[in-house]
Structures are given as structure tokens and as C-alpha cells.
C-alpha positions in Angstrom: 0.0 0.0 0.0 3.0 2.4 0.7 3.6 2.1 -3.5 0.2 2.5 -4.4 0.0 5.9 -1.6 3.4 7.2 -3.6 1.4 6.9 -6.8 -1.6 9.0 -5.5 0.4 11.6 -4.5 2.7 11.7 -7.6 -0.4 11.9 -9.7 -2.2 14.6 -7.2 1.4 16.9 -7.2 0.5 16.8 -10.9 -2.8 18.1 -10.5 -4.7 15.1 -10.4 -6.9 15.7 -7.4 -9.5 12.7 -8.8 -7.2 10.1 -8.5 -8.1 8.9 -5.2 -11.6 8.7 -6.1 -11.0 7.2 -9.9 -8.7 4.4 -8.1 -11.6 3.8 -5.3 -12.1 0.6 -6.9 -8.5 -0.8 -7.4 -7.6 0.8 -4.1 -10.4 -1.4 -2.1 -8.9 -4.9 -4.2 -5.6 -4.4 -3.3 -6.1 -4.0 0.6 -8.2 -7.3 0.4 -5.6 -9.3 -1.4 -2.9 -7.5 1.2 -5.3 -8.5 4.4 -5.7 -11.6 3.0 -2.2 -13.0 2.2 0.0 -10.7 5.1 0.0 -13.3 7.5 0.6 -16.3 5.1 4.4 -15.8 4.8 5.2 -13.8 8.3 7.5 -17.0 9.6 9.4 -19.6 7.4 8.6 -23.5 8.9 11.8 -24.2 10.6 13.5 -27.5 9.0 13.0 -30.7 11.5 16.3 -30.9 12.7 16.4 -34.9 12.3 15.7 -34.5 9.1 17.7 -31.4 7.8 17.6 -31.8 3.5 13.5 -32.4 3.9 11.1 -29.6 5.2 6.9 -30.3 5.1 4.6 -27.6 5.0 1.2 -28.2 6.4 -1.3 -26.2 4.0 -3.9 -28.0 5.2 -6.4 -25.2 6.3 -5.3 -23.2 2.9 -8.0 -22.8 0.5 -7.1 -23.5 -3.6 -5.8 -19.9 -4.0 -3.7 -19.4 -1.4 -2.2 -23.6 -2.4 -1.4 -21.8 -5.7 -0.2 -18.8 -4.6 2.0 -20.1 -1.7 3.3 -23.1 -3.9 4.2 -20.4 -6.5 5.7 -18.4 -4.1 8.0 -20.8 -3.2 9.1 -22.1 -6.5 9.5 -19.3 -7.9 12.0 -18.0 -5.4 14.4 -21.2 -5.3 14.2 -21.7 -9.2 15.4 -18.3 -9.5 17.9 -19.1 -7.4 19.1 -22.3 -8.8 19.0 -20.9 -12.2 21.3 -17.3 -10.9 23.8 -19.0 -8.7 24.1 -22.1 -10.0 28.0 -23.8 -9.6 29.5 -26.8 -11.5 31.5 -27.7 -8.6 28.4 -27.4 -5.6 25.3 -28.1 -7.7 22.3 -28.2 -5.5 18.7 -30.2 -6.3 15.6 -29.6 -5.5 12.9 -32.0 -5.5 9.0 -30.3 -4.5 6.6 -32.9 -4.0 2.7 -31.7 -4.4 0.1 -33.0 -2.3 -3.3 -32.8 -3.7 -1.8 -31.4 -6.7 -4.8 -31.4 -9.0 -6.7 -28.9 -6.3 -4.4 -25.7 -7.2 -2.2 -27.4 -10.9 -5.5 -27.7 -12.0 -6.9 -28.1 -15.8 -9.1 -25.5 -15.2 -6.2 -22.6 -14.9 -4.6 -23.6 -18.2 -7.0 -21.1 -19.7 -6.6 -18.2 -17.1 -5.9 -14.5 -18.0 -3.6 -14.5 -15.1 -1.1 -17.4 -16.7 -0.8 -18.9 -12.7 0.4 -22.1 -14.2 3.2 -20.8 -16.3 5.8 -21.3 -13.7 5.0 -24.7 -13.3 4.8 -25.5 -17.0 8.4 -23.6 -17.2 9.8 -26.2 -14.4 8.3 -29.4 -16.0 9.8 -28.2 -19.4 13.4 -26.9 -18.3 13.6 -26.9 -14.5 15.7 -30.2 -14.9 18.9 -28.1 -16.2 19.0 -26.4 -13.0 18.3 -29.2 -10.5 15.0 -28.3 -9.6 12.1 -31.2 -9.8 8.3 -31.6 -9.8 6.8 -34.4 -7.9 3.1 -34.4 -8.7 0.7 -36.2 -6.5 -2.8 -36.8 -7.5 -5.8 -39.0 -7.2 -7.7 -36.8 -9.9 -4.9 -36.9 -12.8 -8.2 -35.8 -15.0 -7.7 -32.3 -13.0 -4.6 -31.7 -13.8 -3.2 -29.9 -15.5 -2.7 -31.5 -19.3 0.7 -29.4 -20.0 2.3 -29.9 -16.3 1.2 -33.6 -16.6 2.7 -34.6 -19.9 6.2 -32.9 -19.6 6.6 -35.1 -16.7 9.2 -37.8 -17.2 8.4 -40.5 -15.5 5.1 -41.8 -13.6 4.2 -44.2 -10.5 0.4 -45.0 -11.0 -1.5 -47.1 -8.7 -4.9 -48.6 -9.0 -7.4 -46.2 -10.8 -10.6 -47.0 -11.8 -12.6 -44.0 -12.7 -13.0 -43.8 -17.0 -12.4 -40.2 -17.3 -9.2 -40.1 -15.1 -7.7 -43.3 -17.4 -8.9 -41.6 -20.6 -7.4 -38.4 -19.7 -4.1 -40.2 -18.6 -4.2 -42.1 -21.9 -4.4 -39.0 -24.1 -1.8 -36.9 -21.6 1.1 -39.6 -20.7 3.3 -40.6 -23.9 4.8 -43.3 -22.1 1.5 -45.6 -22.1 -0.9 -47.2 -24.2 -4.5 -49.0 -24.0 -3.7 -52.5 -23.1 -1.6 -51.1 -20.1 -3.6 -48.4 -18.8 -6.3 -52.0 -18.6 -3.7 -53.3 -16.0 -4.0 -50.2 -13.9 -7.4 -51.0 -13.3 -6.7 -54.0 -11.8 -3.6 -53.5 -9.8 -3.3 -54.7 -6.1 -3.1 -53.1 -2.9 0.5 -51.1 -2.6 1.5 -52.3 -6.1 2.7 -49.0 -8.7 2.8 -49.2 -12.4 6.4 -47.3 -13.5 6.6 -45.8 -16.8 8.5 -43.2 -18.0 12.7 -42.4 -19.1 13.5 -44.1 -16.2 12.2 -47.4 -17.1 12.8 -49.0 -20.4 10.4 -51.4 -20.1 7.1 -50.7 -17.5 7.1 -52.3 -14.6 5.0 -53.0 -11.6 6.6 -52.4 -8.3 5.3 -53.6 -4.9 5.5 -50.3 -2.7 6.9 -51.4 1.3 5.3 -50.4 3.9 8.5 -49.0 6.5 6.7 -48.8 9.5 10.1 -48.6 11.9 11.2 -45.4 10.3 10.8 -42.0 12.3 8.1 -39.7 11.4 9.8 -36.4 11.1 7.6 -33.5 12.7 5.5 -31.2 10.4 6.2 -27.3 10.5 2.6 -25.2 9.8 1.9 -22.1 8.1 0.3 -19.8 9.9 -3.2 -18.3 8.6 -6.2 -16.4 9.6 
């Protein structure tokens, strides 16, 4: 608001005594989004310090907006990073792994005016060169978004039954075809079909259950 309060009085030392009242409008938005989104980033989760190369964020009580924006946020700040100080001889990687992915890179904002997904298309095309990596996680791949999902390289699917989702997968994912996507139907409990560069030939892979290993504590973001 202190930029927007610079503006007025620029305009207003030019003679522009309306301003305040033309900008009523734009003025009343932009404290909403400010009162809105001022408390989301006031404190950075601190890293669990058993488990100092992974941090959680807990976004549960974030609505699909603030997911996009806060998940944007972030990216957008360490890819910019990676990609300005990136060093041959201490290359770091980054690997974000989305929860609930199809709630916020959703299908439905591939058509926005705003271009939210554009970052994230960006990353799935070219993000690799700089050692920064989407994980997508999703139990609606039909709300996904189509551009995001295909330039993804490789794929763990479990059992999925709903026709739209294995349609939609069939037309998005280059890696798989008819017969195959029938197997997905019918796969057990804790068993993952692999496709992708990674795997020259698809393969199933029983998923283990490590119930001896530490559960590392989750750091929340604070919002009201």
C-alpha cells in the first residue's frame, strides 16, 4: 500500500486531485488481497532438525488460491535461485513434492488470463537443467493440468478405476498405451505401475510399507 499511496500523491502533485476517487475501486482490491495474504508468509517453517535436507509444510487449512499462490511463491523464489547461482563444482537439487496437486495445478487454470500455471509448465519443461524437480501427486490426474502432466518424465500409478481419469491419462502420458492403462485398473493393494525415461520397459513395483522409520515433525503455516 505504501507504493500504491506514492502513486496517488505523484499523480495529485500533478494536478490530479481525482485520483483517489477514480482508483476507489483498485484501491479497495488491493487491501483485500494484502489482508488476505499478510500473514501467510510472516515465519518460514523451521527445517526438522532430524531430518535437515527435507522440510513439510502443512497447508492443510489453505484454500485452492492461497495452495497456488504459496506453492508459487516458493518455487518461484528457489528456481530463481538455482538458475542465478548455479555452480559446477556445488550443484544443489531440488525436489518439491505436491500433495493434492490437482486442487491448485489444475486443468481448469490452463486457460486463465492470469497465466498462474506458467511457472509450473516452465519447471516441468526446463527446470531439470537447473536441478530443480516436480513431484506431482494426484488422485484426480483428470484435473490436472494436461501441459504440467505430460512434460513429466516419468510416472508411478497405482490402482485407478474411474474412466475419465484413465482416458485423460491415456491422451496426456506418452509413455502408455490402451492395453496397459487396462492393468492399472486391476492392480493390487501397494502395487505402482512405472513408466517413463527411467524405465525402459514398464514395470510394476510392490511399494513397502516401513513402519520402523521416524516420522519427522510437520512445521505449519500460519493463517487467519
Amino acid at each position: 500500500m505504501n507504493a500504491l499511496d506514492y502513486a496517488f500523491l505523484l499523480e495529485e502533485s500533478k494536478g490530479n486531485s481525482q485520483i483517489r476517487s477514480y482508483c476507489g475501486t483498485l484501491e479497495t482490491r488491493i487491501k483485500t488481497i494484502e489482508q488476505r495474504y499478510s500473514t501467510l508468509l510472516t515465519s518460514v517453517p523451521q527445517k526438522d532438525k532430524g531430518y535437515n535436507q527435507l522440510t513439510i509444510y502443512d497447508v492443510a487449512k489453505l484454500d485452492d488460491d492461497l495452495l497456488l499462490f504459496f506453492s508459487s511463491y516458493l518455487l518461484k523464489n528457489i528456481f530463481a535461485n538455482c538458475r542465478n547461482s548455479r555452480k559446477l563444482d556445488k550443484e544443489e537439487v531440488h525436489v518439491f513434492v505436491f500433495e493434492e496437486a490437482h486442487r491448485y495445478i489444475s486443468k481448469e487454470k490452463e486457460s486463465s488470463a492470469f497465466h498462474e500455471l506458467e511457472l509450473f509448465k516452465k519447471i516441468a519443461r526446463e527446470g531439470r537443467k537447473f536441478g530443480t524437480f516436480l513431484f506431482l501427486s494426484s488422485q484426480r490426474p483428470s484435473e490436472l493440468s494436461s501441459t504440467v502432466l505430460s512434460q513429466c518424465n516419468n510416472y508411478l500409478i497405482h490402482r485407478i478405476k474411474n474412466n475419465l481419469d484413465l482416458e485423460y491419462m491415456l491422451k496426456t502420458i506418452p509413455y502408455i498405451d490402451s492395453n496397459q492403462l487396462k492393468r492399472v485398473s486391476y492392480l493390487p493393494t501397494g502395487r505402482t505401475f512405472a513408466v517413463g525415461e527411467l524405465f525402459p520397459i514398464p514395470i510394476e513395483i510392490q511399494v513397502v510399507d516401513r513402519k520402523d522409520d521416524k516420522v519427522s515433525t510437520t512445521p505449519s503455516i500460519k493463517y487467519n
